[in-house]
Backbone as a ProteinNet text record, in pm:
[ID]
protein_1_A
[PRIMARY]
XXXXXXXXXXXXXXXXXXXXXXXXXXXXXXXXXXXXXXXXXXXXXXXXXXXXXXXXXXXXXXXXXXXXXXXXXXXXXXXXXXXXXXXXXXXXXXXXXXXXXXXXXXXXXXXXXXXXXXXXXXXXXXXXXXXXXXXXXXXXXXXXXXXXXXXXXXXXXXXXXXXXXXXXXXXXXXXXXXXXXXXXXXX
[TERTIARY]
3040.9	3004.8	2891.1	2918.9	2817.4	2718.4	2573.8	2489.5	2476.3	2522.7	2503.7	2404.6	2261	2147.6	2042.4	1978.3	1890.7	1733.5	1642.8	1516.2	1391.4	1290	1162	1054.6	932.2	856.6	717.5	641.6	470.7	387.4	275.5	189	122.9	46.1	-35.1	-185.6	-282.4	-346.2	-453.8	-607.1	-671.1	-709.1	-725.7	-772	-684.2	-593.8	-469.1	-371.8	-321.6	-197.2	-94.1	25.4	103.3	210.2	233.8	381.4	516.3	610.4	751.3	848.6	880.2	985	1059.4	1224.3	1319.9	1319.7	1290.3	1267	1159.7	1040.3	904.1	786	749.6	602.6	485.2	454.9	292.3	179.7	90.1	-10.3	-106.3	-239	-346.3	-443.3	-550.2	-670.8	-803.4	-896	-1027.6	-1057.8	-986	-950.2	-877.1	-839.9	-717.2	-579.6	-436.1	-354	-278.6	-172.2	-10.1	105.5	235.2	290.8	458.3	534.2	652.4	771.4	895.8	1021.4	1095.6	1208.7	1284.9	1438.3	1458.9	1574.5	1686.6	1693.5	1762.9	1831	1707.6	1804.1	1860.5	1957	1996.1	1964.7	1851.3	1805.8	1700.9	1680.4	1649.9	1479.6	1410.6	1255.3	1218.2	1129	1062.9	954.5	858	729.5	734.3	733.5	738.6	591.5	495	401.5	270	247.7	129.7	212.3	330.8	413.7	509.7	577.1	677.2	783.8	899	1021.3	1123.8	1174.3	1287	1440.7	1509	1644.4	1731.6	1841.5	1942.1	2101.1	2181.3	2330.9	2433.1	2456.4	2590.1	2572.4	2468.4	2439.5	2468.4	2517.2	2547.3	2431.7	2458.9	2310.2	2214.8	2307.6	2185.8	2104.1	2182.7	2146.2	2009.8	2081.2	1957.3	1863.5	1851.5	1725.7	1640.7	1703.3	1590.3	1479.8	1528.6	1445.8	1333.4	1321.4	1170.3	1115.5	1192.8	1123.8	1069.8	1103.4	1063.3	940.5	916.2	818.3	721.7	772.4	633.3	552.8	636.5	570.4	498.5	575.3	465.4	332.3	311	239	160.4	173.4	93.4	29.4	100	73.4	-46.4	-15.6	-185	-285.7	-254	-370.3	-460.3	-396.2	-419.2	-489.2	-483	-518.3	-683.1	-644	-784	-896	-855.7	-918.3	-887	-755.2	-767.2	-720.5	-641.7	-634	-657.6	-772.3	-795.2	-757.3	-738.8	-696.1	-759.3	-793.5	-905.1	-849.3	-869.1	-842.5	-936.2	-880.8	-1022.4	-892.1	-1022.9	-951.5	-981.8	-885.1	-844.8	-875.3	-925.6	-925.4	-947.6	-965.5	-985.7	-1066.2	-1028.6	-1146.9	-1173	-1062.3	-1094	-1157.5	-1274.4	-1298	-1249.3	-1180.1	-1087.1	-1214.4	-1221.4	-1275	-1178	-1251.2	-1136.7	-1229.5	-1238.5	-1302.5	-1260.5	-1296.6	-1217	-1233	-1170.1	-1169.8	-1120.2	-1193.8	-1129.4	-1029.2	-916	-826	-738.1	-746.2	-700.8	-783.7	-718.9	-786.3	-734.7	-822.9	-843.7	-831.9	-771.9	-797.1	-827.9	-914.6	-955.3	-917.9	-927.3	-918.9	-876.1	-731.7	-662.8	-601.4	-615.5	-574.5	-603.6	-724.5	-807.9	-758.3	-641.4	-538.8	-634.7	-598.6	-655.8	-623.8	-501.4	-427.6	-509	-517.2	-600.5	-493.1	-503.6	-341.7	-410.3	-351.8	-407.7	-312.1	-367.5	-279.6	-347.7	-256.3	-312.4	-315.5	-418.6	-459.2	-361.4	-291.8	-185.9	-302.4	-226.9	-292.9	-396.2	-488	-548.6	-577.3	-627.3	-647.1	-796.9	-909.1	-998.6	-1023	-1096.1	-1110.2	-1271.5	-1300.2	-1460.2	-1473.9	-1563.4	-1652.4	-1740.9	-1636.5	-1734.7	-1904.1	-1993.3	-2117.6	-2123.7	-2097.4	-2168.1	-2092	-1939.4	-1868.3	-1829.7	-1846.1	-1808.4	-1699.4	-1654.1	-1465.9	-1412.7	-1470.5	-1339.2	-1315.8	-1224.6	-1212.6	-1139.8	-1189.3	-1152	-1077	-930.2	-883.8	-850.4	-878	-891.4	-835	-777.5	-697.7	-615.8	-604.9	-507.3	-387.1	-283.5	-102.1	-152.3	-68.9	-37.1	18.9	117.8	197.2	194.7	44	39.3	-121.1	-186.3	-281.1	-227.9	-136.3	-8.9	63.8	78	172.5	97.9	-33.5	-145.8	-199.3	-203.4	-247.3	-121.5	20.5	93.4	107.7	147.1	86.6	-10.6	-112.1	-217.8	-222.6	-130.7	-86.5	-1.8	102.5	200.8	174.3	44.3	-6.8	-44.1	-95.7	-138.8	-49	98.6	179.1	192.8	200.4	182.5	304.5	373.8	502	456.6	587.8	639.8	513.6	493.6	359.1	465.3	356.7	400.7	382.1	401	313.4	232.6	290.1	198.7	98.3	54.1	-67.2	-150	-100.5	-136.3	-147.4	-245.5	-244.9	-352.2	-362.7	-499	-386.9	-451.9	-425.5	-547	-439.7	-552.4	-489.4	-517.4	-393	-482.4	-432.4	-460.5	-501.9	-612.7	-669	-721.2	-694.5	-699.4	-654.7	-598.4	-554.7	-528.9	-506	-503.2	-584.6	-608.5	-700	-797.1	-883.9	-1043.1	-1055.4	-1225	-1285.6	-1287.5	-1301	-1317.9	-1438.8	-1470.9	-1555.5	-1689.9	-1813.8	-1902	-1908.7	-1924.5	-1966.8	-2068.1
-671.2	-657.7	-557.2	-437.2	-337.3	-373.1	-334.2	-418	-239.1	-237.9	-115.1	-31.1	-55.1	-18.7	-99.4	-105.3	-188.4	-32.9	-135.9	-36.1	-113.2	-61.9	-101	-50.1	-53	95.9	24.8	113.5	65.5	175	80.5	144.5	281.5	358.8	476.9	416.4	366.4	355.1	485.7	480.5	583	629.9	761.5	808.8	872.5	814.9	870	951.3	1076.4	1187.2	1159.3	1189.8	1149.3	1266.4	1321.8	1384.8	1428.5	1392.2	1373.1	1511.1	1562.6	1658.5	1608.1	1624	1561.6	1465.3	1354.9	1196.5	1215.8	1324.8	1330.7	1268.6	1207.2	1133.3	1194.5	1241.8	1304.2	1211.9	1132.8	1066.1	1112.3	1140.2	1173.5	1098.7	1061.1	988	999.5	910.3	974.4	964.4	933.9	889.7	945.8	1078.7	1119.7	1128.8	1225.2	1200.2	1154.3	1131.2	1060.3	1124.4	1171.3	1173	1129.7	1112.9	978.8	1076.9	1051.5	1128.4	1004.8	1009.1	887.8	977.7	1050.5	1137.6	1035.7	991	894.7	771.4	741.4	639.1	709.6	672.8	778.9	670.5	745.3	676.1	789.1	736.9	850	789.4	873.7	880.9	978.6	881.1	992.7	944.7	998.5	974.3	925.2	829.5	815.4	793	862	783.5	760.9	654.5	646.7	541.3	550	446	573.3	523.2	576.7	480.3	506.4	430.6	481.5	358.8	403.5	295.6	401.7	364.4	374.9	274.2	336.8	232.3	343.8	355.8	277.3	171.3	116.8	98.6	-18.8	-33.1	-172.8	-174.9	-254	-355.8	-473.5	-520.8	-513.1	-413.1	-319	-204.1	-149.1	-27.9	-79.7	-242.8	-296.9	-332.9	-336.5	-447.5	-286.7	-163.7	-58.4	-6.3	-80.4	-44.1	-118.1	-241.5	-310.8	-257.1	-196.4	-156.8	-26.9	60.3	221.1	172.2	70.2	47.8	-0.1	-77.7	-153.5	-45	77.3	182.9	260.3	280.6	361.4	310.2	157.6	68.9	77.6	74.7	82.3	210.4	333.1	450.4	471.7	400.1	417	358.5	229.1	177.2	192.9	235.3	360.1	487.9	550.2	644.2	607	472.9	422.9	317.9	244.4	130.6	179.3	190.5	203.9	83.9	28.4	-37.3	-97.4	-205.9	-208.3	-388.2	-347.9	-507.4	-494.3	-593.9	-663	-725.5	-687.9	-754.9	-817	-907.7	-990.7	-1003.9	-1022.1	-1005.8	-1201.3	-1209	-1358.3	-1341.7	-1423.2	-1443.7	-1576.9	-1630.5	-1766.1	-1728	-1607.9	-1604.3	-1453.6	-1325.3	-1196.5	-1163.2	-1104.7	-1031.8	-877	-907.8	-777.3	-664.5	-545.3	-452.4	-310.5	-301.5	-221.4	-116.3	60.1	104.7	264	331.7	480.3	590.6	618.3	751.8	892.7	968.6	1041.5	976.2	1004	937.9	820.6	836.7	705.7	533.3	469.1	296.9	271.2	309.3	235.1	48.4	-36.1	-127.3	-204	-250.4	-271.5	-429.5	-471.3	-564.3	-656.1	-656.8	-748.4	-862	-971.5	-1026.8	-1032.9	-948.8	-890.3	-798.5	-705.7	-619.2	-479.9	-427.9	-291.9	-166.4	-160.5	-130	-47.6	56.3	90.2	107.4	9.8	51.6	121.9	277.2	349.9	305	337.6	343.5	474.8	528.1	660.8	621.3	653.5	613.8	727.3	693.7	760.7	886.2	933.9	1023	924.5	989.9	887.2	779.3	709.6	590.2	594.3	498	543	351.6	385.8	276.9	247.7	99.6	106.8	-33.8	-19.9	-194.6	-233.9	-348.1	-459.5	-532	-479.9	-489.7	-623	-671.1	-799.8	-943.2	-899.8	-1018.4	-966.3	-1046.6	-985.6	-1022.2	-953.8	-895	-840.4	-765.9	-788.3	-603.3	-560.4	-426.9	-412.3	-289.3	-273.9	-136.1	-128.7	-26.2	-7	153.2	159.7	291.9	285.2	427.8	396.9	500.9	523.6	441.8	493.9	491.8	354.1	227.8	146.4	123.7	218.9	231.3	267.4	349.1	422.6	327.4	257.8	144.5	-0.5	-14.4	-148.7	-81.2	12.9	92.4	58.3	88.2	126.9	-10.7	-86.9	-254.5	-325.5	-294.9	-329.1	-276.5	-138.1	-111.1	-146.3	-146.5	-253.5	-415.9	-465	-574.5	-595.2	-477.3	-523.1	-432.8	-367.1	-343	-436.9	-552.1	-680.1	-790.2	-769	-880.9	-903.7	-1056.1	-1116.1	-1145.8	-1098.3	-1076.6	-1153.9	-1251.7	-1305.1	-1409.4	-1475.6	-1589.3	-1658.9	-1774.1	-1872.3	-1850.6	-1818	-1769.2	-1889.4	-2035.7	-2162.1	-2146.9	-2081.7	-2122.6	-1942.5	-1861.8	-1740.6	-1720.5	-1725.1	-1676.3	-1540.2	-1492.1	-1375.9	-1229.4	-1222	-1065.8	-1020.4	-894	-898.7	-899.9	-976.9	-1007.8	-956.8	-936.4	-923.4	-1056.6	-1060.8	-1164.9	-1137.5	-997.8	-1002	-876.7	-895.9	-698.8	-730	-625.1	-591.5	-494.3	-452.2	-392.5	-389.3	-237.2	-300.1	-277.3	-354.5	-401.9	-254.6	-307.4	-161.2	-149.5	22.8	68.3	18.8	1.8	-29.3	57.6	92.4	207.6	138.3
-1381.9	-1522.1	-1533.8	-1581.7	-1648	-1753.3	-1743.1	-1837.5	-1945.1	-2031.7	-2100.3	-2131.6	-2154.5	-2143	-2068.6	-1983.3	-1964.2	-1951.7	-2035.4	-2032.3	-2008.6	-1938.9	-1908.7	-1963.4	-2009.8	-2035.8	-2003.5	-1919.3	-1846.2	-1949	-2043.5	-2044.6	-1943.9	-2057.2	-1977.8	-2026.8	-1930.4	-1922.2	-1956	-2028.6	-2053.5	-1924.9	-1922.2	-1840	-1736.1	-1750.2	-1658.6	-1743	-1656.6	-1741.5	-1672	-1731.7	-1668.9	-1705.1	-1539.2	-1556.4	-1507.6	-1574.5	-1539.5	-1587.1	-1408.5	-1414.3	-1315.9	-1358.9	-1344.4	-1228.8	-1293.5	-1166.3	-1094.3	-1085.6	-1010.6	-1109.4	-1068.5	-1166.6	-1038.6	-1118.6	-1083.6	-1179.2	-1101	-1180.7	-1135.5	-1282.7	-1198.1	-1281.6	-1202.4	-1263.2	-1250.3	-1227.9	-1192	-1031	-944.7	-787	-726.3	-786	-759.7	-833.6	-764.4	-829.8	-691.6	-751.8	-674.5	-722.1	-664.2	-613.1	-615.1	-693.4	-656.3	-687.6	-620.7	-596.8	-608.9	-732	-784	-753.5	-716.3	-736.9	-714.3	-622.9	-525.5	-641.9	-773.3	-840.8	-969.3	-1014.9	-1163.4	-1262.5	-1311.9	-1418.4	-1539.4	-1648.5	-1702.5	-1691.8	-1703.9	-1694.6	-1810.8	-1960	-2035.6	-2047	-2119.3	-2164.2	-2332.6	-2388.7	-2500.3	-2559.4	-2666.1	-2698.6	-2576.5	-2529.6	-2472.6	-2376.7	-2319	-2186.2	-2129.4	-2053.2	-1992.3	-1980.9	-1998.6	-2084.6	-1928.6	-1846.1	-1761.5	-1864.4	-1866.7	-1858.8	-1816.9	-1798.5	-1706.6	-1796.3	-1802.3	-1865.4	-1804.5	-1836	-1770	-1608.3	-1590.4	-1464.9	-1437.5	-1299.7	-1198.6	-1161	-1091.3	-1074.4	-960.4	-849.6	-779.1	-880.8	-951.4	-1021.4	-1128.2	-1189.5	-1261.7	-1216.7	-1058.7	-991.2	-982.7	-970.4	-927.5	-1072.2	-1166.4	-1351.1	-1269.1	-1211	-1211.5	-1109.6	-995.8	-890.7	-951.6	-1001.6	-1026.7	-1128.5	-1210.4	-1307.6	-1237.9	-1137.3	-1057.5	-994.8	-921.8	-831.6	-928.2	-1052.1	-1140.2	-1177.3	-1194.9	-1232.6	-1099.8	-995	-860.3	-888.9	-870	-877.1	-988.4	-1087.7	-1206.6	-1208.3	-1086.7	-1040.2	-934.1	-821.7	-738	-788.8	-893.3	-918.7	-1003.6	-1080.8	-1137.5	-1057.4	-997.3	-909.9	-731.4	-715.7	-568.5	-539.1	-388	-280.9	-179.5	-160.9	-17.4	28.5	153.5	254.6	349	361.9	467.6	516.2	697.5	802.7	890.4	947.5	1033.6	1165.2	1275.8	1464.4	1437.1	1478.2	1561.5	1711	1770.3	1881.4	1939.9	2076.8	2099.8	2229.9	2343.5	2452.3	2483.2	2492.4	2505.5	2323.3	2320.3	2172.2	2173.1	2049.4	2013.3	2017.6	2054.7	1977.8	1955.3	1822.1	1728.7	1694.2	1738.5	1701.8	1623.7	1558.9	1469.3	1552.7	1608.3	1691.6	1598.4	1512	1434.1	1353.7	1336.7	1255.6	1306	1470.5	1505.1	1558.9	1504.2	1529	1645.9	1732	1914.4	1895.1	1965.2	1968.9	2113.1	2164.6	2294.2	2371.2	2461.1	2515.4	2443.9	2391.8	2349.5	2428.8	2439.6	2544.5	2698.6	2681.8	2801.6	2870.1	2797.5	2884.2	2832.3	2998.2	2963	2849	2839.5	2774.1	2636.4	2569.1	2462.5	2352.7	2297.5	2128.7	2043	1983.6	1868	1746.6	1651	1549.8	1437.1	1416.7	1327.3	1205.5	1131.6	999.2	911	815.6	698.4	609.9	556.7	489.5	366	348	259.8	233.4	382.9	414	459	434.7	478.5	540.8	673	725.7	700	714.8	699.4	746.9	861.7	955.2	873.2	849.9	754.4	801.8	771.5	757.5	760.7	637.7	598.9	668.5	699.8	798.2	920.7	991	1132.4	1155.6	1249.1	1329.7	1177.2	1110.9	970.1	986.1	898.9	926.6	760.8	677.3	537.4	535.7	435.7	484.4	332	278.1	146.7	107.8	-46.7	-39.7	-204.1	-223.9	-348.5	-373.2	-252.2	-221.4	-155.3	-228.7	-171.4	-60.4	-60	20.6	152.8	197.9	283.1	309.3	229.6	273.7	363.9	324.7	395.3	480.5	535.4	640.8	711.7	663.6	778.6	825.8	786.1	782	858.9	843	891.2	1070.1	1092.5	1181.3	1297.9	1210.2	1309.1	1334.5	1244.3	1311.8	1361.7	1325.5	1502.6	1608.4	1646	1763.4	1849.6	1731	1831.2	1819.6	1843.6	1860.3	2014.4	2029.1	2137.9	2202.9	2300.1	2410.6	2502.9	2554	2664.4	2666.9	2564.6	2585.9	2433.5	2462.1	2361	2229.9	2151.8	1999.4	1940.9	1954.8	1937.2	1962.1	2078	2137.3	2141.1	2163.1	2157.8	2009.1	1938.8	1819.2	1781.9	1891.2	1862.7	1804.6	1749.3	1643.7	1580.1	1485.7	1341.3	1229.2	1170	1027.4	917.4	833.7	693.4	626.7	573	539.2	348.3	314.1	195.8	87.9	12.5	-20.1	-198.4	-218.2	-357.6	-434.9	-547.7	-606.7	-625.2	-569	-615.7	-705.3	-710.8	-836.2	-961.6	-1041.6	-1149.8	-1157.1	-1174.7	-1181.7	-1255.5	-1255.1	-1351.8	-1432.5	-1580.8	-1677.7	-1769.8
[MASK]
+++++++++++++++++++++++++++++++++++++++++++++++++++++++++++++++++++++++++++++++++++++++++++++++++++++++++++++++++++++++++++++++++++++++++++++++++++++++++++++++++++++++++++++++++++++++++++

């Protein structure tokens, strides 16, 4: 069953411009701009007013599930551009202490499990890492692109997945312990 129109439309937040040539959304804000290539879904993309309006013609209900996904990324994309991204990770351990340190753009991670072994992980474009001061083992990873802040968070936690041991009892990593949007600006 074809759903004949289905439409979404996300506010434009102040401060942010917004612009759309054929399926590319370019957002820019006070943090930067972003970036996004929709080519891939057929759907129409305009700017109406002060939102951006996706529709799509006689769609299927894969074709309908991609209206919320393309609105959510735009909706990321303007928050990213106004507030930013960051997740906070903290090292688990129980007897080797992790150390995790920035070598230029890559995150060294040390004596995991007490193995010599040194795991990098390269930080994404526009990711900025920063050692949490005020809590210890924690590590803050911050950036515009959601997308490329959780690559990077993901990444580093499956550097420290634990092979050929029990996972019950082996529980040392570094997980993500907190993420979402930061705080807004003071004015």
């Amino acid at each position: 069953m074809k759903t004949v129109l289905a439409s979404r439309s996300v506010d434009i937040p102040k401060g942010v411009e917004v612009e759309i040539a054929s399926r590319v959304i370019k957002v820019t804000g006070p943090r930067g701009s972003l970036t996004r290539d929709f080519k891939h879904m057929s759907m129409d993309l305009r700017q109406v007013d002060n939102s951006i309006r996706v529709d799509v013609w006689f769609a299927n209900r894969k074709e309908l599930a991609n209206v919320r996904t393309v609105v959510s990324h735009i909706d990321n994309m303007m928050v990213g551009v106004t507030r930013g991204f960051m997740y906070k990770m903290r090292f688990v351990y129980s007897h080797f202490p992790i150390n995790v340190t920035l070598n230029g753009d890559n995150v060294e991670i040390r004596n995991f499990l007490g193995e010599k072994r040194v795991r990098k992980v390269k930080l994404m474009d526009g990711v900025k890492y920063v050692r949490s001061a005020d809590v210890k083992d924690q590590i803050e990873l911050s950036g515009n692109d959601i997308a490329m802040v959780s690559l990077t968070a993901a990444q580093i936690q499956g550097q420290t997945n634990v092979r050929k041991k029990d996972l019950r009892k082996f529980l040392d990593g570094i997980y993500v312990s907190e993420k979402g949007p930061m705080a807004a600006p003071e004015e």
